[in-house]
BAFI-3210 file (N, C-alpha, C; in Angstrom, 3 decimals, decimal comma, padded with zeros to 6 digits):
// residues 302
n [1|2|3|4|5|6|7|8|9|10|11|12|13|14|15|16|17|18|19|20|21|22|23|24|25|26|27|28|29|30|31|32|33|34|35|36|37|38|39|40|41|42|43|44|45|46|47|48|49|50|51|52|53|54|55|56|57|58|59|60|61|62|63|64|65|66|67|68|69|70|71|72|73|74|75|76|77|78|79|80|81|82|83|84|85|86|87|88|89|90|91|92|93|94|95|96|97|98|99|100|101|102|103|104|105|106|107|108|109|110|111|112|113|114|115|116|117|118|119|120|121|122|123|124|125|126|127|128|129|130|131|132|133|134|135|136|137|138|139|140|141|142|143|144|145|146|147|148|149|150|151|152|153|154|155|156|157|158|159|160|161|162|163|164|165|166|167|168|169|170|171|172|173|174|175|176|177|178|179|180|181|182|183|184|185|186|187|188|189|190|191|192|193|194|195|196|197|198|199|200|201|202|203|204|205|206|207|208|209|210|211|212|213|214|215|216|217|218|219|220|221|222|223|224|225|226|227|228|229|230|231|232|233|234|235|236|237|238|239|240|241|242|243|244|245|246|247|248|249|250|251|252|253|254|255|256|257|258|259|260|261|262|263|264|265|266|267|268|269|270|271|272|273|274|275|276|277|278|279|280|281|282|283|284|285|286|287|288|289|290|291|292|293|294|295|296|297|298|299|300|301|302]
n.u [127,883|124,692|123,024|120,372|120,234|122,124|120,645|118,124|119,502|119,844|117,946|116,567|118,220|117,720|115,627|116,359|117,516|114,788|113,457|115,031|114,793|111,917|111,987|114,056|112,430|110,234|111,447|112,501|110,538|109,291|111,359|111,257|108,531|108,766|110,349|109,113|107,375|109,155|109,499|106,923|106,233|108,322|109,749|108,863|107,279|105,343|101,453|099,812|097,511|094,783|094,776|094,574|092,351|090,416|089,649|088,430|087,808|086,730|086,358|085,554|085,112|087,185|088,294|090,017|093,227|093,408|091,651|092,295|094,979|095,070|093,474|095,063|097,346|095,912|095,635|098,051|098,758|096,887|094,481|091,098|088,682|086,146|084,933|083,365|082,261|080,940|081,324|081,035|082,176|084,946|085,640|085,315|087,811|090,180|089,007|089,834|093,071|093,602|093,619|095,390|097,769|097,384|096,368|094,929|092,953|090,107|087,318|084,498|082,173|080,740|078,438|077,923|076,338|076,990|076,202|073,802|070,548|071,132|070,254|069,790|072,155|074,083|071,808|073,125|075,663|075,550|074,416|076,513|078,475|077,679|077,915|080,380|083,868|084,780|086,871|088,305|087,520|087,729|086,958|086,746|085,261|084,685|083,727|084,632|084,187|084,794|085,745|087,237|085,395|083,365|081,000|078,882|078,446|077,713|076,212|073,109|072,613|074,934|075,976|074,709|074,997|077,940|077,388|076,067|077,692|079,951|079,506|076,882|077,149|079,619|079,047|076,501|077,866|079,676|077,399|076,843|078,768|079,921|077,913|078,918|081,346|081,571|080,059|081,894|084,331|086,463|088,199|088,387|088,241|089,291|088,720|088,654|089,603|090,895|093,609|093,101|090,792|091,010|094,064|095,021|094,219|091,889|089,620|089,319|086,927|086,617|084,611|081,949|083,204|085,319|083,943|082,228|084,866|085,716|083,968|083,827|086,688|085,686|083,698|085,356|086,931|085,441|083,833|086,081|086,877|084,364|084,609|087,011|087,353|086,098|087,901|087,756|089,538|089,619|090,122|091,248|092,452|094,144|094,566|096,441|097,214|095,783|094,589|092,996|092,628|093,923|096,753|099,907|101,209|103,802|104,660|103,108|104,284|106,538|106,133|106,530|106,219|103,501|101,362|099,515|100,343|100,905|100,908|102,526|100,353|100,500|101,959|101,334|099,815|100,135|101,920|101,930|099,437|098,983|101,016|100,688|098,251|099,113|101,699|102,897|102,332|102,889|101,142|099,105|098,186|097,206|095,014|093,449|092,206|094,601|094,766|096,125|098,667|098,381|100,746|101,908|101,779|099,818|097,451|096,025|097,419|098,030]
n.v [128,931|130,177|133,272|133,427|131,017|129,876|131,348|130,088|127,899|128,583|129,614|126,811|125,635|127,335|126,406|124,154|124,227|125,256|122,538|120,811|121,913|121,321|118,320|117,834|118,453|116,459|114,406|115,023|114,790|112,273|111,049|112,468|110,391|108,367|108,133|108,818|106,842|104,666|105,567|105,427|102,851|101,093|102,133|103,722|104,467|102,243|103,032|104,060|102,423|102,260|104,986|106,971|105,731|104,238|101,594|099,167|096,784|095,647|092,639|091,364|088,122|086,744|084,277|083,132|083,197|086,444|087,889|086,307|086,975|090,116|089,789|088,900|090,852|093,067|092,510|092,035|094,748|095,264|095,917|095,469|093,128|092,369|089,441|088,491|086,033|083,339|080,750|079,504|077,757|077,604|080,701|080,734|078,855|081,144|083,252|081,895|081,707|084,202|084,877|083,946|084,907|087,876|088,108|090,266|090,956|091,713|090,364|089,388|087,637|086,779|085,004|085,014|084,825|086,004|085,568|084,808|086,108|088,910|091,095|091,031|090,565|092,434|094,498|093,981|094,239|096,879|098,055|097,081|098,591|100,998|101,227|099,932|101,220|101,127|101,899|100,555|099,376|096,512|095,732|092,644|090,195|088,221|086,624|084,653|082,959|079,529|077,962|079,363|080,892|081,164|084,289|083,416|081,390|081,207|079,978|081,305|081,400|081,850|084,047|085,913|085,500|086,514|088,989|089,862|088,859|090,191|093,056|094,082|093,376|094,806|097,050|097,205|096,715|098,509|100,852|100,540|100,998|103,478|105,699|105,919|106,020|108,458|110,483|110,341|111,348|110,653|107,327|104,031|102,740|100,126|098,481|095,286|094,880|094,267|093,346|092,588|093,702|096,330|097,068|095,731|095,234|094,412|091,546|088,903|085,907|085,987|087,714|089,120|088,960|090,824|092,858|093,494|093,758|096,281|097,944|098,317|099,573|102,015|102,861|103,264|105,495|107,661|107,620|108,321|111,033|112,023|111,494|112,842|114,640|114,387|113,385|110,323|107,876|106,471|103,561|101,233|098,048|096,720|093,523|091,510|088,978|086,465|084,078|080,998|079,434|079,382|081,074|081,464|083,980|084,538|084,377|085,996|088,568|087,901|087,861|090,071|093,527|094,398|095,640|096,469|096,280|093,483|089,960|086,983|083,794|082,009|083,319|084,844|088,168|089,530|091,184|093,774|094,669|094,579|095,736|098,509|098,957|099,570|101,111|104,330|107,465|110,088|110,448|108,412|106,071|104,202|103,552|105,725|108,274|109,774|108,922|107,376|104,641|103,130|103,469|103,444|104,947|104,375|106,505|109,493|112,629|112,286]
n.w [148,922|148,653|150,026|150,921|150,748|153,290|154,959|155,277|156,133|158,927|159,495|160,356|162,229|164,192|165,112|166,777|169,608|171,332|170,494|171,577|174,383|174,989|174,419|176,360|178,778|178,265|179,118|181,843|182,974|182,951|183,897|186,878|187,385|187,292|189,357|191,348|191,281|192,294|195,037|195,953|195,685|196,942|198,956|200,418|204,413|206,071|206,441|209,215|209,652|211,168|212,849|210,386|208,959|210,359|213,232|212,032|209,684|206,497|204,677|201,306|199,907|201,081|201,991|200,524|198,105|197,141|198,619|201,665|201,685|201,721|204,206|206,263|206,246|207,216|209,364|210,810|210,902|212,670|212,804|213,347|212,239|209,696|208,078|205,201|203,491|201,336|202,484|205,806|206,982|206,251|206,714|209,997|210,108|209,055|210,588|213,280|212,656|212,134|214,715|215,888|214,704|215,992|218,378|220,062|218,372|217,056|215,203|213,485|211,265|208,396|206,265|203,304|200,255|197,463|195,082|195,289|196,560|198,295|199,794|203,023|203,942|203,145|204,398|207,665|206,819|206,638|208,764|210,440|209,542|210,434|213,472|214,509|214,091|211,341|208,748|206,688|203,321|201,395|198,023|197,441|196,205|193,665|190,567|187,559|184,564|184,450|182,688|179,057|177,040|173,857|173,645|173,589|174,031|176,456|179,490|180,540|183,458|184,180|183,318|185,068|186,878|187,432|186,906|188,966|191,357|190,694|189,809|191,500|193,716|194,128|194,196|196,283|198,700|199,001|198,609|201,249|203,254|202,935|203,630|206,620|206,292|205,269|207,024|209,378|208,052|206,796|205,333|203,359|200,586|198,252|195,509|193,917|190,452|187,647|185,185|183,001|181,761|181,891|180,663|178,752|175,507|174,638|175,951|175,111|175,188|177,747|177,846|179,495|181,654|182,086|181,200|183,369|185,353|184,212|184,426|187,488|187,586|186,458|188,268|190,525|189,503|189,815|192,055|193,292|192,748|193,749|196,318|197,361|198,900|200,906|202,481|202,076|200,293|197,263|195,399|192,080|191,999|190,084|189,714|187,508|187,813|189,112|191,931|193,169|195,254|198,575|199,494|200,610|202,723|202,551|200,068|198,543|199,549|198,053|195,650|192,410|192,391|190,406|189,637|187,753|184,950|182,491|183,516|184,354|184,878|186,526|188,843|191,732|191,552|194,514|196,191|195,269|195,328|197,883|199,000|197,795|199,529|202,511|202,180|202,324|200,429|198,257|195,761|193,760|191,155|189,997|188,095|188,610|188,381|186,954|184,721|181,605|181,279|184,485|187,204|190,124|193,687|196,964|197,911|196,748|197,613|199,732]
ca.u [126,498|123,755|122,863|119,569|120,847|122,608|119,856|117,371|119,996|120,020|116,410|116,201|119,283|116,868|114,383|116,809|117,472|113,334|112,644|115,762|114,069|110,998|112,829|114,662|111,087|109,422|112,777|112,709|109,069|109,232|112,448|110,222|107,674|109,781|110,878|108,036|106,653|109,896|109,081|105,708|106,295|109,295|110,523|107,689|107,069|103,840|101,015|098,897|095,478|094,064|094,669|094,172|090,896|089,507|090,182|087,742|088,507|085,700|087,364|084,901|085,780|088,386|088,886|091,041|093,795|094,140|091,216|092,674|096,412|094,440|093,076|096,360|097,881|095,410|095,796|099,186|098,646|095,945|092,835|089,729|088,138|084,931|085,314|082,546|082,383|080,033|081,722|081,182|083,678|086,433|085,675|085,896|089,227|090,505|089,614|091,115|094,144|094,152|093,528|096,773|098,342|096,734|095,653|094,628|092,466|088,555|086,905|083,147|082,407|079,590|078,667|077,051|076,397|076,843|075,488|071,961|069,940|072,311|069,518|069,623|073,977|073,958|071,617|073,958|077,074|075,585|074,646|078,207|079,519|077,460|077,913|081,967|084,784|084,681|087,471|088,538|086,160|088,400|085,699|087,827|084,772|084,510|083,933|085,109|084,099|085,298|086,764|087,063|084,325|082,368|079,908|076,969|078,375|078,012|074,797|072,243|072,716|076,590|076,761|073,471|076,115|079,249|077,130|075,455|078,381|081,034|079,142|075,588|077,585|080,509|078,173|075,558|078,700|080,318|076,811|076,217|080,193|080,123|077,865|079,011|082,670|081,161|079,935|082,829|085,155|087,365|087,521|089,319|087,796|089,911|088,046|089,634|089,672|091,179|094,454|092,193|089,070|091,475|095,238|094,665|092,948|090,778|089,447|088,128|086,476|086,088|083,629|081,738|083,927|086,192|082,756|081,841|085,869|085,658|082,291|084,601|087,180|084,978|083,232|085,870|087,300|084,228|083,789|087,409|086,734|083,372|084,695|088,306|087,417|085,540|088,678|087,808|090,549|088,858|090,698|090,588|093,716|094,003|095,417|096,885|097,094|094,886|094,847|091,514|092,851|094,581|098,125|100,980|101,325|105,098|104,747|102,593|105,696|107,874|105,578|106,826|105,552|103,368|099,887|099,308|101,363|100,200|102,200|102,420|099,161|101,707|102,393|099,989|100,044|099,410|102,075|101,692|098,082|098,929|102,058|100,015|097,247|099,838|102,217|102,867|102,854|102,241|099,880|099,354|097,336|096,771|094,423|092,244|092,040|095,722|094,820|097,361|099,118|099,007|102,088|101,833|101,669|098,011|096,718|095,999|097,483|098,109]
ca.v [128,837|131,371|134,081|132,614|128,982|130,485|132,253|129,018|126,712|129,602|129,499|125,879|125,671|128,164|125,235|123,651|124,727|124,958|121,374|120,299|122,064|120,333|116,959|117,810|118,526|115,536|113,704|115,213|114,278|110,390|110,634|112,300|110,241|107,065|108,069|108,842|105,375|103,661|106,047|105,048|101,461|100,103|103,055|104,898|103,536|101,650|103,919|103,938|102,808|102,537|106,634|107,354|105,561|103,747|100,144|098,248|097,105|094,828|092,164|090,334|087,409|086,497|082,746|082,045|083,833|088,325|088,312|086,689|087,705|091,159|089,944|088,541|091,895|093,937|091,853|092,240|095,966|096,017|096,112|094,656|092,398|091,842|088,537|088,630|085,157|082,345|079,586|079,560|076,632|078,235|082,014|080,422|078,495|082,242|083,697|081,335|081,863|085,684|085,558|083,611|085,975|089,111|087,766|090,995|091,178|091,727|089,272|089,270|086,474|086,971|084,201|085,478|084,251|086,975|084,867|085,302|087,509|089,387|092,342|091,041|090,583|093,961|095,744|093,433|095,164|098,457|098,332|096,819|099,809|102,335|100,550|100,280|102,267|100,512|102,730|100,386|098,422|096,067|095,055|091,460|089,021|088,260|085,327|084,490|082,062|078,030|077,851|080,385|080,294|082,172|084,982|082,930|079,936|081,462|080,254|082,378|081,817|081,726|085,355|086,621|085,676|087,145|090,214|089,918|088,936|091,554|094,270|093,876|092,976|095,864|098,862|097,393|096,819|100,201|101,839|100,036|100,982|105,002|107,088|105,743|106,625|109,939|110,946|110,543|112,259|109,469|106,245|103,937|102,246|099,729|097,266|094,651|095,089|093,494|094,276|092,136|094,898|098,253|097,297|094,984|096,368|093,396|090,448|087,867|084,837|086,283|089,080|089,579|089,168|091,490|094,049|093,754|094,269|097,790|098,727|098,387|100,467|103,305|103,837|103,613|106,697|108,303|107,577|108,731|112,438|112,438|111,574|112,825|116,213|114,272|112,224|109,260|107,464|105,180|103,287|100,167|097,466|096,043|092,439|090,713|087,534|086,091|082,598|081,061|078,200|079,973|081,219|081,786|085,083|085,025|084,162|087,288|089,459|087,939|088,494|091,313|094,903|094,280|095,242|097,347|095,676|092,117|089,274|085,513|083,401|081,146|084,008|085,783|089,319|090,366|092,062|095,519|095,160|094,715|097,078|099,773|099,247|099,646|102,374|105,811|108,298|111,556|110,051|107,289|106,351|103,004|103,716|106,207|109,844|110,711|108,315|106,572|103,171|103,461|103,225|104,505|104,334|104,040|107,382|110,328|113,645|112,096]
ca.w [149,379|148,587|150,805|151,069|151,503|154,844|155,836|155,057|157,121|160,034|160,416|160,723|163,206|165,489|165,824|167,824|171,181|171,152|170,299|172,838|175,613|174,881|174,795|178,169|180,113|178,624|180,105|183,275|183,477|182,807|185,426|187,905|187,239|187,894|190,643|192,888|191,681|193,285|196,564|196,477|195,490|197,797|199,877|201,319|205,193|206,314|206,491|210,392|209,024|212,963|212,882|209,907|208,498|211,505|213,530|211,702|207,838|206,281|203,148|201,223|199,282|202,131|202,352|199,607|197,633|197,443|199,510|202,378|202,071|202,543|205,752|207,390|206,597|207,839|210,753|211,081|210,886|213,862|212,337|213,323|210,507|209,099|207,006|204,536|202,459|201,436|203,485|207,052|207,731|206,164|207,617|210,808|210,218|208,776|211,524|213,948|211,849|212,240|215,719|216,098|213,866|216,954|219,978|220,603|217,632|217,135|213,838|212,801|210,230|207,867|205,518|202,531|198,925|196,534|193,425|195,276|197,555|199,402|200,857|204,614|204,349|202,763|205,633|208,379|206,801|206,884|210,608|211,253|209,629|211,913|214,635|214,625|213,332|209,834|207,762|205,703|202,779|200,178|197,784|196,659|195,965|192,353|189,838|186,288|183,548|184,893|181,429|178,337|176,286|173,159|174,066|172,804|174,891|178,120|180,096|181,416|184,728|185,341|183,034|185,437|188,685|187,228|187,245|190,349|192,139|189,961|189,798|192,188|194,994|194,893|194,305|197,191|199,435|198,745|198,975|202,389|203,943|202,754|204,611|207,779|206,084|204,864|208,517|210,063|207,359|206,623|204,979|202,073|199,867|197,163|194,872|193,047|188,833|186,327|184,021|181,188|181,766|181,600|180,778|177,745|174,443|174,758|176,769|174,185|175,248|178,692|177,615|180,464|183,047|181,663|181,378|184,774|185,643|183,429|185,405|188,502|187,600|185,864|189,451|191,624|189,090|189,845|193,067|193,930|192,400|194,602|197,967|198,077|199,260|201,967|203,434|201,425|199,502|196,601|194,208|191,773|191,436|188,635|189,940|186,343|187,817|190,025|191,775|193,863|196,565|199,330|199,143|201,702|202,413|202,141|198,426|198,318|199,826|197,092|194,083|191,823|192,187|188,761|189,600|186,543|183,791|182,253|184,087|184,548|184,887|187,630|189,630|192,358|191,878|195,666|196,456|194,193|195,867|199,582|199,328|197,772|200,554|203,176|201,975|202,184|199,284|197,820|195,174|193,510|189,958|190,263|187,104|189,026|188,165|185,987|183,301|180,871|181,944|185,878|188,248|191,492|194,846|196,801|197,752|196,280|198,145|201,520]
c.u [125,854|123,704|121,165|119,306|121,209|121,184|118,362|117,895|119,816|118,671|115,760|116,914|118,028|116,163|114,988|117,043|115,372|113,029|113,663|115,221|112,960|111,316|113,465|113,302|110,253|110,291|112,729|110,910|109,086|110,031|111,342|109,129|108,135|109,573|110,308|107,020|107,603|109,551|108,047|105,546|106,992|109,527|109,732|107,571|105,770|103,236|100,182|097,702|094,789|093,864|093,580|092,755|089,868|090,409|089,391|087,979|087,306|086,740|086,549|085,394|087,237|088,943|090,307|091,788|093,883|093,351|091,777|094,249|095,940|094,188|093,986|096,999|097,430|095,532|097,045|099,413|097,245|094,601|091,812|089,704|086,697|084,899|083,784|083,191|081,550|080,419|082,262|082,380|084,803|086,933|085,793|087,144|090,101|090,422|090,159|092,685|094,970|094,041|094,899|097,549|098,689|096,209|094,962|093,264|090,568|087,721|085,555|083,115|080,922|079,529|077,462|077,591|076,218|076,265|073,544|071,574|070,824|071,748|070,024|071,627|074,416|073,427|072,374|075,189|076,470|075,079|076,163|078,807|079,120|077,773|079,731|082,126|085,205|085,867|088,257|087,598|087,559|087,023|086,703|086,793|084,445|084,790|083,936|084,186|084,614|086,291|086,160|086,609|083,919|081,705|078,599|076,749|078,074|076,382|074,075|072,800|074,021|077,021|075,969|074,263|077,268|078,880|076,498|076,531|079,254|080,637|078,014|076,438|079,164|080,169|077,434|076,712|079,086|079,115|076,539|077,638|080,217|079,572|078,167|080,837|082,500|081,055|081,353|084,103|086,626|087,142|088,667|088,563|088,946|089,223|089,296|089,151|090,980|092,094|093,537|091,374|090,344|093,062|095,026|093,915|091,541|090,913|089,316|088,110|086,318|085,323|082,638|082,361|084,464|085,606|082,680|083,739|086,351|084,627|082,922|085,299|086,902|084,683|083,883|086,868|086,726|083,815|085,088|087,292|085,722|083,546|085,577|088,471|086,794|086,301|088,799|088,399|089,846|089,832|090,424|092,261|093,700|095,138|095,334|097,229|096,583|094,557|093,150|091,982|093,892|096,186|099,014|101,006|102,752|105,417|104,066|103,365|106,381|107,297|106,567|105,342|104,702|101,568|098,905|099,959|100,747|101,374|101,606|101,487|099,920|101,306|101,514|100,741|099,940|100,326|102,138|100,506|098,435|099,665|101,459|098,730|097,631|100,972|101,839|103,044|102,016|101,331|099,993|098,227|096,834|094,940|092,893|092,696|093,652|095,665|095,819|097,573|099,254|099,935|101,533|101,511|099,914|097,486|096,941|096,182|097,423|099,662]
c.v [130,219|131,906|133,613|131,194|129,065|130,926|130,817|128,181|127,367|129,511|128,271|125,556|126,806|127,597|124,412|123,693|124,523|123,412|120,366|120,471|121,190|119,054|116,599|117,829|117,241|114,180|113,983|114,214|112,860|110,343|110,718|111,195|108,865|107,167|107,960|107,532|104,259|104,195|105,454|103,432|100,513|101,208|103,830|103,836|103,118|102,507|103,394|103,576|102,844|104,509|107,164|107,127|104,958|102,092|099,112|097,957|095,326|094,073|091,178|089,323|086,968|085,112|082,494|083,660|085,628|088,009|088,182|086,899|088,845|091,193|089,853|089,507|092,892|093,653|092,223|093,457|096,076|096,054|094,636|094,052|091,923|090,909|088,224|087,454|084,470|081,363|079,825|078,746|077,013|079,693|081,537|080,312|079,734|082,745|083,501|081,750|083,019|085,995|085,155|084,580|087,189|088,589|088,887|091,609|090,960|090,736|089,581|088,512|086,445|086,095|084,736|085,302|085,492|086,976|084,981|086,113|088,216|090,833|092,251|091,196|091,650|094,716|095,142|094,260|096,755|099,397|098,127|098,484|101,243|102,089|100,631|100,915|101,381|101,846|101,930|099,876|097,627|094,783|093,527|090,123|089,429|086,536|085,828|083,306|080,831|077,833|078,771|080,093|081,576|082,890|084,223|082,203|079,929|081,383|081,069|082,902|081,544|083,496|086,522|087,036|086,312|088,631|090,564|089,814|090,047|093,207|094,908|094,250|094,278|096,947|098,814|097,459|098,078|101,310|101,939|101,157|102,866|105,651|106,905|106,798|108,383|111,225|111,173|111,108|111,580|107,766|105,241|103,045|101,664|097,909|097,039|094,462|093,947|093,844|093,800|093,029|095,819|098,057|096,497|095,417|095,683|091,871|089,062|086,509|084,345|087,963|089,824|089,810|090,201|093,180|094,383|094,571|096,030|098,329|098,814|099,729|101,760|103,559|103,840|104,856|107,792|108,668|108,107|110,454|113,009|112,565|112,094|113,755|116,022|113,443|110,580|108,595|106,498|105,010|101,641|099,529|096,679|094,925|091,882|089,231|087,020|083,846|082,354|080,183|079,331|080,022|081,920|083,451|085,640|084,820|085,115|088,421|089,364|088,112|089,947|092,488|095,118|094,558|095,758|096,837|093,847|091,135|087,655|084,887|082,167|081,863|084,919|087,054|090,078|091,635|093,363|096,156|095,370|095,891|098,351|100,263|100,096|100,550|103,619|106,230|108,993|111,536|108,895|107,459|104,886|103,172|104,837|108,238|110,782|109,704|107,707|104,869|103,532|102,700|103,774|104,411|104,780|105,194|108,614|111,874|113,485|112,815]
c.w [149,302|149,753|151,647|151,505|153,404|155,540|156,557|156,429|158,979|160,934|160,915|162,030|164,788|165,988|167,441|169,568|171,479|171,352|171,300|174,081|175,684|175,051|176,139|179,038|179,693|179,182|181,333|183,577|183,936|184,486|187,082|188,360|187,967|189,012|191,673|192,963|192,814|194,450|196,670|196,355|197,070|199,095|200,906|202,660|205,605|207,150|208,627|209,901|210,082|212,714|211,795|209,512|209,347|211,687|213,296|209,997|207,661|204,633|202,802|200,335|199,941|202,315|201,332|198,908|197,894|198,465|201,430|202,682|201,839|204,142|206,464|207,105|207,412|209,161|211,447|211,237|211,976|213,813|212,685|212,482|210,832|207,865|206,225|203,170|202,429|202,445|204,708|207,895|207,955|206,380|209,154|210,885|210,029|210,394|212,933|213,701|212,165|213,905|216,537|216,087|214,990|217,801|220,584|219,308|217,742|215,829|214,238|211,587|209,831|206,807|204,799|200,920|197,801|195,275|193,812|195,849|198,550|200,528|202,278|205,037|204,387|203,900|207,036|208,057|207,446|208,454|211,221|211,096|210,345|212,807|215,702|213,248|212,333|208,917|206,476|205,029|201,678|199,529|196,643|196,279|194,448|191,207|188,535|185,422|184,359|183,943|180,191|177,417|175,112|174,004|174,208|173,617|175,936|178,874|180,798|182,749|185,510|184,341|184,159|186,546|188,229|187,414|188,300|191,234|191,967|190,245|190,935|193,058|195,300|195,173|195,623|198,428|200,252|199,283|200,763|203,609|204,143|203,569|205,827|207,526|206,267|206,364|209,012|209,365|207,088|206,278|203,812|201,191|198,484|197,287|193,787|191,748|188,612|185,397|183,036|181,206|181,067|180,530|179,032|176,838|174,261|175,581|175,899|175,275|176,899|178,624|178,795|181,428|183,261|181,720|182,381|185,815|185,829|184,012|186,723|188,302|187,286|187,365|190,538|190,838|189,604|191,151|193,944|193,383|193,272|196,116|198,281|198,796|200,930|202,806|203,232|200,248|198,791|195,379|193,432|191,476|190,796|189,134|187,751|186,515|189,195|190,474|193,392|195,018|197,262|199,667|200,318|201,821|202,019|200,350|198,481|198,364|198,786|196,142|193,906|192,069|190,794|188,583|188,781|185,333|183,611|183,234|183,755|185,412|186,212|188,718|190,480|192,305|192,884|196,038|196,396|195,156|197,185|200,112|198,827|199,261|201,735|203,735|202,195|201,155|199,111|196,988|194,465|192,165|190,037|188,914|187,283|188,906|186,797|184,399|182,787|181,565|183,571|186,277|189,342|192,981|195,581|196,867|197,576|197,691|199,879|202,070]
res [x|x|x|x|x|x|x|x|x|x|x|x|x|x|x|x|x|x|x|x|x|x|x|x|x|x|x|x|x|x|x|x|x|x|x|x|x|x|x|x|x|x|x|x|x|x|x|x|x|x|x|x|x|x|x|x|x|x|x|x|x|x|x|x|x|x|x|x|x|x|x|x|x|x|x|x|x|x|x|x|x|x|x|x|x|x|x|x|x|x|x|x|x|x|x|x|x|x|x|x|x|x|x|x|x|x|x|x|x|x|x|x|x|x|x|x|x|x|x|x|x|x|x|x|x|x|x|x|x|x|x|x|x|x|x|x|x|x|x|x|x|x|x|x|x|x|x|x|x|x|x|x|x|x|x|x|x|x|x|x|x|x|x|x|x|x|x|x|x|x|x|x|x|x|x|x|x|x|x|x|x|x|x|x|x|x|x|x|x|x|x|x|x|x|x|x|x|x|x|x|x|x|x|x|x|x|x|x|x|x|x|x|x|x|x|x|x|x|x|x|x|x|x|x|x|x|x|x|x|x|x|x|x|x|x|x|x|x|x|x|x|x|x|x|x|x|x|x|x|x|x|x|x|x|x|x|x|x|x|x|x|x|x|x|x|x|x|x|x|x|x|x|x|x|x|x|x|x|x|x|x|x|x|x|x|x|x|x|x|x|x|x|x|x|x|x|x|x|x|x|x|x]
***
C-alpha cells in the first residue's frame, strides 16, 4: 500500500471517533428524552391544583365524553366546577353525579349554546371568573362533521357552527377566564385539539374541522409563550380519538397513554388527557412550544 493510500485511509479513520461522539449525544438525547416522558407520563405524583391554580376549574362541553371525565376528576381532586353546556337536564344530572362523587363540593351549571349567540354566557363566565377563584379553564366544547363529506358538500350553516363553536367559542371563553387569571398571577388553561389538525399530514374530508382544530393549537402555542412568565400554564391536547355519549370514567383510567400519536377510533383517548392535567413534571410538550411530534408531561417548568 502506497504511502498516500495510508495516509488517505488515516485521514478517514480520524472521522471516526467525531461522528461516534455525535451518534452517542444524539443517543443520550432520545434516552433522556424518553425518560422524562415516562416520569411525566406514569410516575410523577398528582399535582395540588386547589394551591396551586385556584379552587374553582370551569369545563365546557361537560355532559358527555372528555369533557365530563374532566369534570369527575376535577372533582375527585377538590375543585369547584363550573359546568358550561347546552343541556340543562343533563348539567343538572352531572352535577348531581359530582356532588355524590364530593359532598363537600361547590357546582354552578351554565347552559349555553355555542352554535349561537353566546355574548350574555360569555359576560356570565367572565363575572364568575372575577367573582371566584376560577384557576382552572378546560376549553372541551367542540363539534365535527355528522358524517365525512367533500369540501363543497358541507352546508353553510353546519361549517358557520363548527367555526363558531371550534374556534368563536374557545378564544371568547379563554378571553373571558384570563385577566381574572392574569390578576391574580396564576392560572391553567388546556383546550382540546385534534391529532387530525397537527399530528396527521392531512385531514381530508373533514377540512374544516380539522382547520378550526389547527387554529386551536396555534393559539394555545402562542398563548403559552405570552402568559408563562405570568404563572399561567396554557396548553393544547391533541385527543386522537374522541367519543360523544358519556363514558365511564374507569375506561378513561384504562385507555392507553396515546394522546399525541394516532390511535383507535373504538378507544377513548382520555387518559393521556386527564393524566397530563393531573400530574407532576418538569415540562411537558404536549405540542406546545418544543415542536416536533409531542410527548410529554403537562406543564412547562413547574
Amino acid at each position: 500500500m502506497s504511502v498516500s493510500c495510508k495516509n488517505e485511509l488515516l485521514h478517514q479513520l480520524s472521522w471516526i471517533p467525531l461522528i461516534s461522539g455525535l451518534g452517542l449525544i444524539v443517543l443520550l438525547r432520545h434516552i433522556i428524552s424518553f425518560t422524562r416522558w415516562v416520569t411525566a407520563a406514569f410516575l410523577s405524583p398528582p399535582k395540588d391544583l386547589r394551591s396551586r391554580y385556584g379552587s374553582w376549574a370551569i369545563v365546557t362541553g361537560c355532559t358527555d365524553g372528555t369533557g365530563r371525565a374532566f369534570a369527575l376528576k376535577l372533582a375527585q381532586r377538590g375543585l369547584n366546577l363550573i359546568l358550561v353546556s347546552r343541556n340543562r337536564d343533563k348539567l343538572e344530572r352531572l352535577s348531581e353525579e359530582l356532588l355524590a362523587v364530593n359532598g363537600h363540593l361547590q357546582v354552578r351549571i351554565l347552559a349555553l349554546d355555542f352554535s349561537g349567540d353566546i355574548s350574555d354566557g360569555v359576560r356570565e363566565i367572565e363575572e364568575m371568573a372575577k367573582e371566584l377563584d376560577v384557576g382552572v379553564l378546560i376549553n372541551n366544547v367542540g363539534v365535527t362533521y355528522p358524517v365525512a363529506r367533500f369540501f363543497h358538500e358541507v352546508e353553510d350553516e353546519l361549517w358557520r357552527s363548527i367555526v363558531r363553536v371550534n374556534v368563536e367559542g374557545t378564544v371568547r371563553v379563554t378571553r373571558a377566564v384570563l385577566p381574572a387569571m392574569f390578576r391574580r398571577g396564576r392560572g391553567a388553561v388546556v383546550s382540546i385539539g385534534s391529532g387530525g389538525a397537527v399530528v396527521a399530514p392531512s385531514h381530508p374530508l373533514s377540512a374544516i374541522y380539522a382547520a378550526t382544530k389547527a387554529f386551536v393549537d396555534q393559539l394555545s402555542r402562542s398563548l403559552h409563550v405570552e402568559y408563562r412568565h405570568h404563572g399561567i400554564d396554557i396548553q393544547c391536547q391533541k385527543a386522537v380519538s374522541k367519543i360523544s355519549h358519556a363514558v365511564d370514567l374507569n375506561l378513561s383510567l384504562a385507555a392507553v397513554y396515546m394522546s399525541t400519536v394516532p390511535g383507535s377510533n373504538e378507544e377513548p383517548n382520555l387518559y393521556g388527557i386527564v393524566r397530563a392535567l393531573v400530574s407532576d413534571a418538569d415540562i411537558w410538550r404536549a405540542g406546545i412550544g418544543a415542536g416536533g411530534l409531542p410527548i410529554g408531561g403537562p406543564w412547562n417548568n413547574l
